[in-house]
C-alpha positions as CSV (number, residue, x, y, z in Angstrom):
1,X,-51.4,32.3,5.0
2,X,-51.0,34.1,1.3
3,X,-48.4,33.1,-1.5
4,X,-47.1,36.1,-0.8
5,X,-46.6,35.5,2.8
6,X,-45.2,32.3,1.7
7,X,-42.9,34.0,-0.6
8,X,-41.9,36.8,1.3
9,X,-40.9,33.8,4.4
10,X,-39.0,32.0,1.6
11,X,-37.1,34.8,0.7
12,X,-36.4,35.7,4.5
13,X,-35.1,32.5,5.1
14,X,-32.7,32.5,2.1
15,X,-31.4,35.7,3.4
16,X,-30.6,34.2,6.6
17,X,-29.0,31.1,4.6
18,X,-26.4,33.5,3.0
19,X,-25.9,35.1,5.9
20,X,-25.5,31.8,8.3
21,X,-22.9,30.9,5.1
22,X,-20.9,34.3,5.3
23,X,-20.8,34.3,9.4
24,X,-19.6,30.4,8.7
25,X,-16.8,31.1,6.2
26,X,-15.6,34.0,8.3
27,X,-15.4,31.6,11.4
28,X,-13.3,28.8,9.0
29,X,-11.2,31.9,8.1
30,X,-10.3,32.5,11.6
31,X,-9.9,28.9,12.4
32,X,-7.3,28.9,10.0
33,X,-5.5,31.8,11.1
34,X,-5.6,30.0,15.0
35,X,-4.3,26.7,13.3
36,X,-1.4,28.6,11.6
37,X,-0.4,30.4,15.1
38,X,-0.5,27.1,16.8
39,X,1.4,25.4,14.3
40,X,4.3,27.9,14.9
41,X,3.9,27.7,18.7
42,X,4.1,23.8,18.4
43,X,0.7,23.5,20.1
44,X,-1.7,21.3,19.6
45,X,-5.0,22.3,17.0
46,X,-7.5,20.4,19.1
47,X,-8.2,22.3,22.7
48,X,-10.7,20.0,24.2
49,X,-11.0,22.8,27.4
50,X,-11.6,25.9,24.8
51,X,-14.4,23.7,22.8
52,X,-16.5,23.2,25.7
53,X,-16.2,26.5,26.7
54,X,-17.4,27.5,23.6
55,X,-20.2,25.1,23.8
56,X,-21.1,26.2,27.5
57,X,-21.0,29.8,26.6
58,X,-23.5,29.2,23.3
59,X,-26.1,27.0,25.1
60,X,-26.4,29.6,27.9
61,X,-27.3,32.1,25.0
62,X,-30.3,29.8,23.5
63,X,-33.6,31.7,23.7
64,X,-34.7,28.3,21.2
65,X,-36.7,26.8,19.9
66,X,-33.6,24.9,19.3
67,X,-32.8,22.8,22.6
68,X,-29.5,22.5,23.9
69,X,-28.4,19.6,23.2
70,X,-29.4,20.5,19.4
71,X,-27.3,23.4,19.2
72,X,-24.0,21.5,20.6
73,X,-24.9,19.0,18.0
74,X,-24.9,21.9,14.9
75,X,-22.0,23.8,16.6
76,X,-20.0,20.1,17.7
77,X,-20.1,19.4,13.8
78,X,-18.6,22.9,12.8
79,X,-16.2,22.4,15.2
80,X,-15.2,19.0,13.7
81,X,-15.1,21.0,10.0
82,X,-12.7,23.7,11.3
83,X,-10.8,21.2,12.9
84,X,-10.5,19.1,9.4
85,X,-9.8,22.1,8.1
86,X,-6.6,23.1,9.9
87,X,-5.7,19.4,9.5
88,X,-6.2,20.3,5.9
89,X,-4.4,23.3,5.3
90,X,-1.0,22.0,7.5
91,X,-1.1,18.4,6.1
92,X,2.1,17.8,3.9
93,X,1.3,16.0,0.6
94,X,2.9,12.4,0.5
95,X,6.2,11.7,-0.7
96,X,4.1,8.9,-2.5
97,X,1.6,10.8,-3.8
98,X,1.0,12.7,-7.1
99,X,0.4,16.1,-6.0
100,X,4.0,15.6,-4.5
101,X,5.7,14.0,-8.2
102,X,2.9,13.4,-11.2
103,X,5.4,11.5,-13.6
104,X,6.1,7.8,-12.8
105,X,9.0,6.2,-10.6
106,X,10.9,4.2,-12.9
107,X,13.0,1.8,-11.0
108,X,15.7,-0.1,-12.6
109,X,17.2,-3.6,-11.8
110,X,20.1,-4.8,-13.3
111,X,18.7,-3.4,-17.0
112,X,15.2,-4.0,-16.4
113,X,13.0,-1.1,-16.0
114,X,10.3,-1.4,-13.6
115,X,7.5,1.7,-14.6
116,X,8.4,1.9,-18.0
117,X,5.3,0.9,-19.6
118,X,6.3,-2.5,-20.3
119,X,4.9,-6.1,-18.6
120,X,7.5,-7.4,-16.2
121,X,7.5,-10.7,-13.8
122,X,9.0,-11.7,-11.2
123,X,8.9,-15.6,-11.1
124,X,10.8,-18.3,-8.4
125,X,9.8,-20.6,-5.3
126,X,8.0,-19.8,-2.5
127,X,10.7,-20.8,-0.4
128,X,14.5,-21.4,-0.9
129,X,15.0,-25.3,-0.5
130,X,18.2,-26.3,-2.4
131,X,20.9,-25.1,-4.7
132,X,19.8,-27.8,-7.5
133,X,15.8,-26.4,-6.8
134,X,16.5,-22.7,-7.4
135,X,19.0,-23.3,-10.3
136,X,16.0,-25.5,-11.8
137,X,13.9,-22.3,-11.6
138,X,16.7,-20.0,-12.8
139,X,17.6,-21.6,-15.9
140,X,13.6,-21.6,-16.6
141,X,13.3,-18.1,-15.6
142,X,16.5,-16.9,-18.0
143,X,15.1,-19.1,-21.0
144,X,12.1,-17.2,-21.0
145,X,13.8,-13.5,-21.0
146,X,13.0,-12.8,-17.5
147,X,15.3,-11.4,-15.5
148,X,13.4,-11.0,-12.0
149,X,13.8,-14.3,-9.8
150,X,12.2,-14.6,-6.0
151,X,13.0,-16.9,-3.2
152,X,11.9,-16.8,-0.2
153,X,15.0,-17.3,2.9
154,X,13.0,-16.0,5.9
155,X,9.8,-17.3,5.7
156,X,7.2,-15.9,8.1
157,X,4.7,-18.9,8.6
158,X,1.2,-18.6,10.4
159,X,2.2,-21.5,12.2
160,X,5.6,-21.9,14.0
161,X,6.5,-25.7,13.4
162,X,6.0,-24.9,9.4
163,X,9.4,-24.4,7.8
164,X,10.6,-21.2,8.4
165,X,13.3,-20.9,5.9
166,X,17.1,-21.5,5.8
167,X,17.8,-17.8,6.0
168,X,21.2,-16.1,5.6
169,X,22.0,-19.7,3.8
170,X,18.9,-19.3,1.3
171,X,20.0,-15.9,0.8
172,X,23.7,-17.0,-0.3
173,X,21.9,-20.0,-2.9
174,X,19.8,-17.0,-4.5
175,X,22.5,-15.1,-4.8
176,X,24.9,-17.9,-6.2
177,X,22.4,-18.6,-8.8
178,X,21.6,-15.0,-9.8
179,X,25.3,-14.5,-10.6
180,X,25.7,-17.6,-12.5
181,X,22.4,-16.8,-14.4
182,X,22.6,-13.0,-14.4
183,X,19.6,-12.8,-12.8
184,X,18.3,-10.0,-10.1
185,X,17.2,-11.3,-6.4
186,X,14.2,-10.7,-5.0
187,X,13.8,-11.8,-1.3
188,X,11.6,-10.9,1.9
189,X,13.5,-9.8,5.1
190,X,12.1,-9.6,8.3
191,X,13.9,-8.2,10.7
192,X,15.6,-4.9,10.9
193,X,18.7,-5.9,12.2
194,X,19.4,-8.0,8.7
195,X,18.5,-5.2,6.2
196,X,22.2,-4.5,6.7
197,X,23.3,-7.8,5.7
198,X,20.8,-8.6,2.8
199,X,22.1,-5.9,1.0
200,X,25.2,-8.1,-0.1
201,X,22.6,-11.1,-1.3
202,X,19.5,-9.6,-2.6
203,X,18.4,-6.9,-5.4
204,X,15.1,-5.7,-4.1
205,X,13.9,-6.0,-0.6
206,X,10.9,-7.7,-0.2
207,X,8.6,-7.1,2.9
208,X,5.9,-9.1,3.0
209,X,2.1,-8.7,4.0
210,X,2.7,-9.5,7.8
211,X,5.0,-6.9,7.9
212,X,3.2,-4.4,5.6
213,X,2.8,-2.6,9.5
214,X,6.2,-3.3,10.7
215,X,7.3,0.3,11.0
216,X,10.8,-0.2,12.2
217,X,11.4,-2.7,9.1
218,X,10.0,-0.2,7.2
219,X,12.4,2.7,8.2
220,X,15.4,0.4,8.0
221,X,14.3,-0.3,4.1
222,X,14.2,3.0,3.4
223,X,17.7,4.0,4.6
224,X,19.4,1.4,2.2
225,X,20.2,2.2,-1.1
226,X,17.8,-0.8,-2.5
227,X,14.5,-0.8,-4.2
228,X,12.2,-2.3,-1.9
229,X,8.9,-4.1,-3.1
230,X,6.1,-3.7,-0.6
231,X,3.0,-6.2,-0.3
232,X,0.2,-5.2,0.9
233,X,-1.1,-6.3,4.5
234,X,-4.2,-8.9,4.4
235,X,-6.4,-6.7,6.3
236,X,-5.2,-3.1,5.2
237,X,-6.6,-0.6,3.4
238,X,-5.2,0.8,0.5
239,X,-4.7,4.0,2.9
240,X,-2.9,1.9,5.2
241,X,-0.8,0.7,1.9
242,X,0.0,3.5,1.0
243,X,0.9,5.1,4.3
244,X,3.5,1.8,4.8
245,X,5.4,3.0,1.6
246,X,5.3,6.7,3.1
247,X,7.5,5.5,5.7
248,X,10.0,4.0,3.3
249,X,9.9,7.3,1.1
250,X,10.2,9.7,4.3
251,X,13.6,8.1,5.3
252,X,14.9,8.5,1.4
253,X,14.7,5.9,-0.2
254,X,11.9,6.4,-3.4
255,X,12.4,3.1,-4.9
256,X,9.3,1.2,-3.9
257,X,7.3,-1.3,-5.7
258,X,4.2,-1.9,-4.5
259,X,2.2,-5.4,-4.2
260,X,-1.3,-6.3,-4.5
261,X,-1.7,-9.5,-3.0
262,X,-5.3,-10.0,-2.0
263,X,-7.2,-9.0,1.2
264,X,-8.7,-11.5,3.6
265,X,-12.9,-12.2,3.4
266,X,-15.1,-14.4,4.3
267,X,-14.7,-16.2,0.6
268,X,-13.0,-19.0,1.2
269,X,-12.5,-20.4,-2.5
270,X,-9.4,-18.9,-2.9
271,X,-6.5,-18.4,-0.7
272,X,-7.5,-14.6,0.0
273,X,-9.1,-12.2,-2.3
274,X,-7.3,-10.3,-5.3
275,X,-8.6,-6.8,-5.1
276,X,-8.2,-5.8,-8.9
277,X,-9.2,-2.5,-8.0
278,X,-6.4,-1.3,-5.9
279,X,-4.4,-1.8,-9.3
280,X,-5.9,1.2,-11.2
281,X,-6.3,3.4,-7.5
282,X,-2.6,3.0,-6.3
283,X,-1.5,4.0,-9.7
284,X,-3.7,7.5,-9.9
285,X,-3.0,8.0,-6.3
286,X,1.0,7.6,-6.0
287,X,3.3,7.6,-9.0
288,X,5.1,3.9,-7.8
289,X,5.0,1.1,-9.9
290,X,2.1,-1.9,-8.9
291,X,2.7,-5.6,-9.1
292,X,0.4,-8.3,-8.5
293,X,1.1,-11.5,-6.6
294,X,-1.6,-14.0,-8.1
295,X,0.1,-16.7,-6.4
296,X,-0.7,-15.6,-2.6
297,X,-4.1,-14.0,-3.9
298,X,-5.9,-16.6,-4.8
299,X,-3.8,-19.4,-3.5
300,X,-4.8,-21.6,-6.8
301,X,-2.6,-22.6,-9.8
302,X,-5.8,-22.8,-12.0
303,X,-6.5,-19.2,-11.3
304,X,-2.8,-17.5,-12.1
305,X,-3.3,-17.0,-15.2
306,X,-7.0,-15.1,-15.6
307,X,-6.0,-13.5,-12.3
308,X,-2.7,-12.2,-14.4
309,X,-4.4,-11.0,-17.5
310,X,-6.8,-9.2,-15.1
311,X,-3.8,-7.7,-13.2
312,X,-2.2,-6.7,-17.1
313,X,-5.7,-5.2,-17.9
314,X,-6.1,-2.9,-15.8
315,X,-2.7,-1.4,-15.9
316,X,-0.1,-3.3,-13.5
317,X,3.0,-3.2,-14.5
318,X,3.7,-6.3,-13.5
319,X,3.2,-9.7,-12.1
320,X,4.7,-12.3,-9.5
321,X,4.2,-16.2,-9.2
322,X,5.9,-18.9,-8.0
323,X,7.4,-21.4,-9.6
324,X,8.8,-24.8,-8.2
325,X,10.3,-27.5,-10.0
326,X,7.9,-30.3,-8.3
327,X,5.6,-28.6,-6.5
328,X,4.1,-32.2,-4.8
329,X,6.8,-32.1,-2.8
330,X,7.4,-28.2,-1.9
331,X,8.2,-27.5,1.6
332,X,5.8,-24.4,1.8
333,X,2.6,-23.5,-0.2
334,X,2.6,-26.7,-2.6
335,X,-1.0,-26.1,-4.1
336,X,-0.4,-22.7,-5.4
337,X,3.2,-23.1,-7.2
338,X,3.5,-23.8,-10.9
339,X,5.8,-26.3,-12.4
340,X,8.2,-25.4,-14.8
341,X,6.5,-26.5,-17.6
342,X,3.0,-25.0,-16.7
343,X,5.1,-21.2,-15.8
344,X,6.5,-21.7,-19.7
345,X,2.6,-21.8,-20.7
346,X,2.0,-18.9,-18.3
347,X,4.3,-16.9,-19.4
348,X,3.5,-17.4,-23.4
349,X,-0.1,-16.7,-22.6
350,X,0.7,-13.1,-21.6
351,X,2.9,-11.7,-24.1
């Protein structure tokens, strides 16, 4: 065979390219068109029937050298494109999201501006124990400027004989103290049914990382008229993340922190595994604020405070620990709390 054979093949063939690209374009055209019928008929996009009666009527026109089961490979995958397509063009653009709001959601709590641009923690115990133990903490917390203060009152535990919180009673001590120290309350509910009554006690709602998926939690958050602070699950992805907070959003409520707390591995040197680069994603995906628990991420005092100048650097906006005024004796998650006088350094370190 000549060059110009060659050639004149070549330029054949990319003849047959454009064409194969206009007939395909023309086809997505008219995909879209049946998607946008359907969608007003409330049917479904994917007809598994019509698809293999496409497929059947193709194959029976195959003079080859394709076989069969070649062409319903090539024709299965522009199927799947059209399909994506109509997906595509109907999906709605999160609530969460910034195609759907580019500025920043700036959230405030009693005076302090979550978003703003400015460092923020949130610092208190693990779990509510005692009037005298949270007060400890308080008075800490207010002599350093802060004004966030956690407690956990319903304490979701991996095993069921590990204290489990004293529950409406914690609540009431947090929110005893907060008054008395003007401080804001941060606490985790889990269940639905006591949204309703944690509204008089707490300042944000926290839900925690086993209930990142608890969709009925999630709905009841996001019909009160309280910013909720959302930690990530310890197997989701960031999509799954993401998705949780949509469910808060779609029932009104746009206040929503969200909380990198590290993903489970296979590492086992720390508690879990901080994921530093959700941080920088969450915030050029959706336009919430992003914390970062350091406490539950890597489970190790002597890593809170690298783990929080990471957080800082790449653009939280703040960061949560837990502090305990003798954390020997803590009745949940002793090895990972600060004492006071180590969450003082802490705190210094990153302003």
């Amino acid at each position: 065979m000549s060059n110009e054979e060659l050639d004149k093949l070549r330029q054949d063939l990319d003849e047959v390219n454009q064409e194969l690209l206009t007939l395909i374009n023309k086809r997505a055209q008219l995909v879209q068109d049946i998607g946008g019928i359907k969608q007003q008929q409330g049917m479904n996009r994917f007809d598994p029937v019509r698809e293999r009666d496409m497929l059947d009527s193709i194959t029976q026109n195959n003079d080859g050298p394709f076989e069969n089961s070649t062409i319903q490979h090539i024709f299965k995958e522009i199927f799947k494109a059209g399909l994506e397509l109509q997906e595509d063009d109907h999906r709605k653009a999160l609530l969460v999201s910034r195609k759907k709001k580019p500025e920043d959601t700036v959230i405030t709590i009693k005076g302090e501006t979550i978003g703003d641009g400015n460092p923020h923690f949130i610092m208190g115990p693990c779990a509510v124990e005692s009037y005298d133990q949270v007060a400890q903490v308080a008075e800490a917390v207010k002599g350093e400027g802060l004004k966030l203060l956690r407690g956990g009152a319903f304490k979701p535990r991996s095993s069921p004989y590990d204290f489990q919180g004293l529950g409406l009673e914690g609540l009431k001590i947090l929110k005893q103290v907060a008054d008395e120290y003007d401080l804001a309350v941060i606490s985790e509910i889990v269940n639905p049914a006591d949204i309703e009554t944690a509204v008089d006690y707490v300042d944000v709602i926290q839900i925690g990382a086993r209930n990142m998926q608890n969709f009925e939690l999630l709905k009841a958050a996001g019909r009160v008229n309280k910013p909720v602070l959302l930690k990530r699950g310890m197997s989701a992805t960031i999509s799954e993340f993401i998705n949780a907070a949509e469910y808060i959003i779609s029932q009104g409520n746009e206040n929503i922190i969200l909380c990198e707390r590290g993903i489970r591995t296979y590492e086992k040197a720390t508690r879990n595994t901080l994921d530093i680069s959700s941080v920088p994603i969450l915030k050029q995906e959706t336009h919430l604020p992003v914390f970062v628990d350091v406490t539950h991420s890597t489970g190790r005092r002597d890593l809170l405070l690298p783990t929080a100048k990471a957080a800082m650097a790449v653009g939280a906006d703040g960061v949560m620990a837990e502090v305990h005024p003798d954390p020997a004796v803590a009745l949940s998650d002793s090895a990972q709390q600060m004492d006071i006088e180590t969450f003082k350094k802490f705190i210094n370190e990153l302003r």
